[in-house]
N, C-alpha and C positions, 0 to 999 in steps of 0.2 A: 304634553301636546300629543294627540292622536295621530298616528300613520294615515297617511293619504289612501285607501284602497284602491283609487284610479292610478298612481304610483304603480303598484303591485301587479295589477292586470297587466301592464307592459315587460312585464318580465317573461312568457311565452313567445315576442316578439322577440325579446333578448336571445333567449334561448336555440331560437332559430336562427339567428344570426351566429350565435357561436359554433352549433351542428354545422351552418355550412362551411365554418373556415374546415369543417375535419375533411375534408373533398378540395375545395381548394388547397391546402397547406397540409399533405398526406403526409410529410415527411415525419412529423412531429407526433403521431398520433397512430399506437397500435391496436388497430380494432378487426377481429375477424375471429376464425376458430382456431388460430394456434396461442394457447398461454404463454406468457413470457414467464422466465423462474420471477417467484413471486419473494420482493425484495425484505419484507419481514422473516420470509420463512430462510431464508438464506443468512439475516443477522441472527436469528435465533441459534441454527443449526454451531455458527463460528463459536458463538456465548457458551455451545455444547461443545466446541470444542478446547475451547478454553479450558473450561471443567473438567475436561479429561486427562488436560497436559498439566494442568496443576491445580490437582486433586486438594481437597481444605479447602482454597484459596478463594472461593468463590461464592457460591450460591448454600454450598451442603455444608453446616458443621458437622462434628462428630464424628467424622469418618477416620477408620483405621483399618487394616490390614485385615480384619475378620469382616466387614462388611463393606470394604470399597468394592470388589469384585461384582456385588450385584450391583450397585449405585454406577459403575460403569458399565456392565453388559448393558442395564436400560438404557443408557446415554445411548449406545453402541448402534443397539436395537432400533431407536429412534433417530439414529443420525442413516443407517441400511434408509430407512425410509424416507426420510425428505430427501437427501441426496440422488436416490435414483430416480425420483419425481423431480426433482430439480435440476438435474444435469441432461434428465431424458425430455425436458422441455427446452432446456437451451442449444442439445443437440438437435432437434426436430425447427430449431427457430432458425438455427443457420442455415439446416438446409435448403430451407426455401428462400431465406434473402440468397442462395447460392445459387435460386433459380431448378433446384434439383425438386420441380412439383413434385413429381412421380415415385420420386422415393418417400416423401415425407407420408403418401398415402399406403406404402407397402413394408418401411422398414419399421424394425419393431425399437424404440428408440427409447423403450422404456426396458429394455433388455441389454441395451448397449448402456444405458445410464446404472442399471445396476452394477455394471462388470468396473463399469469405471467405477463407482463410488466403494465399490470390496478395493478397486488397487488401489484407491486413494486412504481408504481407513487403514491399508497395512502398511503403510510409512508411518505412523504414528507412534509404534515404541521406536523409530530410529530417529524421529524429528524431536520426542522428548529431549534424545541424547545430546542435538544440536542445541537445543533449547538451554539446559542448563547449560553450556559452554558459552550464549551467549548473557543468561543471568550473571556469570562468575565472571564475564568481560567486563558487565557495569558495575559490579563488588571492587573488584582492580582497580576501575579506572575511574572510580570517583573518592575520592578520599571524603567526602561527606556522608558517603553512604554505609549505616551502620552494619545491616547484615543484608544477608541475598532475601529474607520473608520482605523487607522495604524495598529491595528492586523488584520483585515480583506484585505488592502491594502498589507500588507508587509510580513505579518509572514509566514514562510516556514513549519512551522509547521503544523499550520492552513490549509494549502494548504493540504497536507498528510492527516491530518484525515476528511476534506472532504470530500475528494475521498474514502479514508479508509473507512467511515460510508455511504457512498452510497456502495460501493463496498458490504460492510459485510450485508448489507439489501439482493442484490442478491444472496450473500453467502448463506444465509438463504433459498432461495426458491429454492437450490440446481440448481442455473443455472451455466453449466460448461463453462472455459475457459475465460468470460466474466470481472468475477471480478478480475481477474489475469492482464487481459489486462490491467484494468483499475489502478488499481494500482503499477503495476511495471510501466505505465506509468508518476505515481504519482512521483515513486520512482527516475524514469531519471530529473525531475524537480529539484525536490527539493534535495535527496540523503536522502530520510527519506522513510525505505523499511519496509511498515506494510503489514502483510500476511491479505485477510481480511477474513480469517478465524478465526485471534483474536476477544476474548471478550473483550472490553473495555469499563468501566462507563462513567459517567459523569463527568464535569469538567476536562479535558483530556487535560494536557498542555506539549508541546514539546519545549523547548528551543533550538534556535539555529537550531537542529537540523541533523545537517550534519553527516552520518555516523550513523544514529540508526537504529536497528534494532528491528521489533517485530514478532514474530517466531508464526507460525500456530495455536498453540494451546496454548498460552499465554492467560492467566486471568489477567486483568489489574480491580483493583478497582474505587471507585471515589476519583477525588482531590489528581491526581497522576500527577508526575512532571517529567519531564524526561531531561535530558541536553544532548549536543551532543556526540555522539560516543558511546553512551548505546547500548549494545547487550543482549536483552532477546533471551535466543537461546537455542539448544538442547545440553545435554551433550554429548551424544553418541546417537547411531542407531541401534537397535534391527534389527536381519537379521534372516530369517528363514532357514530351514533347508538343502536352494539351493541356500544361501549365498542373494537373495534378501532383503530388506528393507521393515521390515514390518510397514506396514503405518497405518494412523488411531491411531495412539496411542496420550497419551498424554505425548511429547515431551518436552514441554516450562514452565518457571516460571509461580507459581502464588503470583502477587501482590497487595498484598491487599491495604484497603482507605488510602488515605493521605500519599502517601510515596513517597522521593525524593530520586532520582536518579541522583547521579553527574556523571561529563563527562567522558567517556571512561571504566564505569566500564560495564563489562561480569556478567551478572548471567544466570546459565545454569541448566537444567535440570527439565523433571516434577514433578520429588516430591520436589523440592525446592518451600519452601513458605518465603515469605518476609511478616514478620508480617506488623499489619497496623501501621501506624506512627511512621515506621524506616527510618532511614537515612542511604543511600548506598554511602558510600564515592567512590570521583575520584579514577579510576586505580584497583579498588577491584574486585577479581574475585570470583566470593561464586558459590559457588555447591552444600551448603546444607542450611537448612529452617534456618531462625532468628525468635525469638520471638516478638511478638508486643514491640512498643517504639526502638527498639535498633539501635544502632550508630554502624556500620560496616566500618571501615576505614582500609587505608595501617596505619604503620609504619612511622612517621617521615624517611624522607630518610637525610643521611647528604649533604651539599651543598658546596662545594668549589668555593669560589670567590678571583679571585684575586683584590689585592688591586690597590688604587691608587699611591701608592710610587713605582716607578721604581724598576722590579725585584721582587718586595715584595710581595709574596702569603699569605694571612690569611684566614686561615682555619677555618671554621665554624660548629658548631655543635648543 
């Protein structure tokens, strides 16, 4: 059957109709002459940074110790360049939701984007460091996992705080929108959603993974363990006196060294602290501090099984 071409023709009317929701419904829609960092060139740049922190593992075979040197200086080279176009757009974008017209037309934001992007590249032989401390946490701490190339290879966890601990480095040099990008992109991969506004130590191990969450202003210690479906998150929301959300506060757990986290359990809240070398059982929802050492679990729940004789239910307790 043939397409209607009177159909068709009303799509210019359509069209118009959709232009003008962008005037009514401005919120949603950014259109003028400042670029936003542009969201491909920012996964691109991470994928290069991946390849940097672990070298083989990726995109390049072949490489060895006589020719990685140039296969990273080009990474190196190429990463100077979108990053100072891309931090110097997200710095020029704040400024004017900041209301600062006047600077966005006189300061040079593509010179402040480069200075950031050289201090953000020379954390990278120290963030490797971290990095292997947290591959060798998920070697430890899973007894299924045969060598560190299969956590580096496979684990989803490992994926998330990659990106999480590049992300929380830009965090730090107050660069806006960028580390968002970069890890809610994290978070569509794998399902493992870190703000990288979190603190978090060394030895930093995610199990599984799927369904965690780690909340903005979360303090995470070293040789902390986390299993799927963990939600470090906020109890409630302080709102000011025109009913807004007052921000900036500390919102999220803090959990101190060596403490394990089983699957599904909620701890909320900023004055909640999880002493160090507690254990948070599965399904536990805590809202207030534990002491060091201590075991937080549900209740034995009861279980009904039916049996295997025809008809016959035996209850269990």
């Amino acid at each position: 059957m043939a397409t209607d071409i009177r159909l068709k023709e009303t799509l210019p009317v359509l069209t118009e109709r959709i232009v003008d929701t962008y005037a009514e419904v401005g919120s949603i829609n950014h259109l003028g002459y400042c670029p936003l960092p542009n969201y491909d060139s920012i996964v691109a740049a991470t994928e290069d940074l991946k390849e940097i922190l672990y070298p083989g593992y990726r995109r390049r075979d072949g490489l060895h110790l006589g020719n990685v040197t140039y296969h990273v200086g080009d990474l190196i080279d190429r990463l100077h360049d979108t990053l100072t176009s891309q931090i110097g757009r997200a710095l020029r974008h704040e400024a004017i939701k900041a209301g600062q017209c006047g600077l966005h037309e006189t300061h040079d934001f593509e010179a402040q984007g480069q200075a950031k992007a050289i201090a953000f590249l020379e954390q990278l032989p120290a963030l490797r460091k971290v990095l292997a401390m947290d591959v060798q946490a998920a070697y430890d701490g899973d007894p299924a996992c045969k060598s560190l190339d299969e956590v580096i290879f496979c684990y989803p966890g490992l994926e998330a705080i990659t990106v999480y601990r590049l992300a929380h480095v830009l965090h730090t040099l107050n660069i806006p929108l960028i580390p968002r990008m970069m890890t809610e992109w994290a978070h569509s991969r794998t399902g493992i959603d870190i703000h990288p506004g979190a603190t978090i130590g060394h030895y930093f191990f995610i199990d599984h993974g799927t369904g965690v969450v780690v909340g903005e202003t979360t303090e995470i210690g070293e040789w902390v363990k986390l299993y799927q479906g963990v939600t470090l998150g906020a109890l409630s929301f302080t709102t000011d006196g025109e009913g807004n959300l007052v921000r900036g506060t500390k919102r999220h757990p803090t959990i101190e060294d060596r403490v394990v986290v089983y699957a599904n359990a909620t701890i909320l809240g900023g004055n909640t602290r999880v002493g160090h070398d507690s254990v948070i059982g599965s399904s536990v929802w805590l809202t207030r501090s534990v002491a060091p050492g201590s075991v937080v679990a549900m209740e034995s729940p009861k279980l009904r099984i039916r049996g295997e004789e025809p008809d016959a239910l035996n209850w269990v307790i």
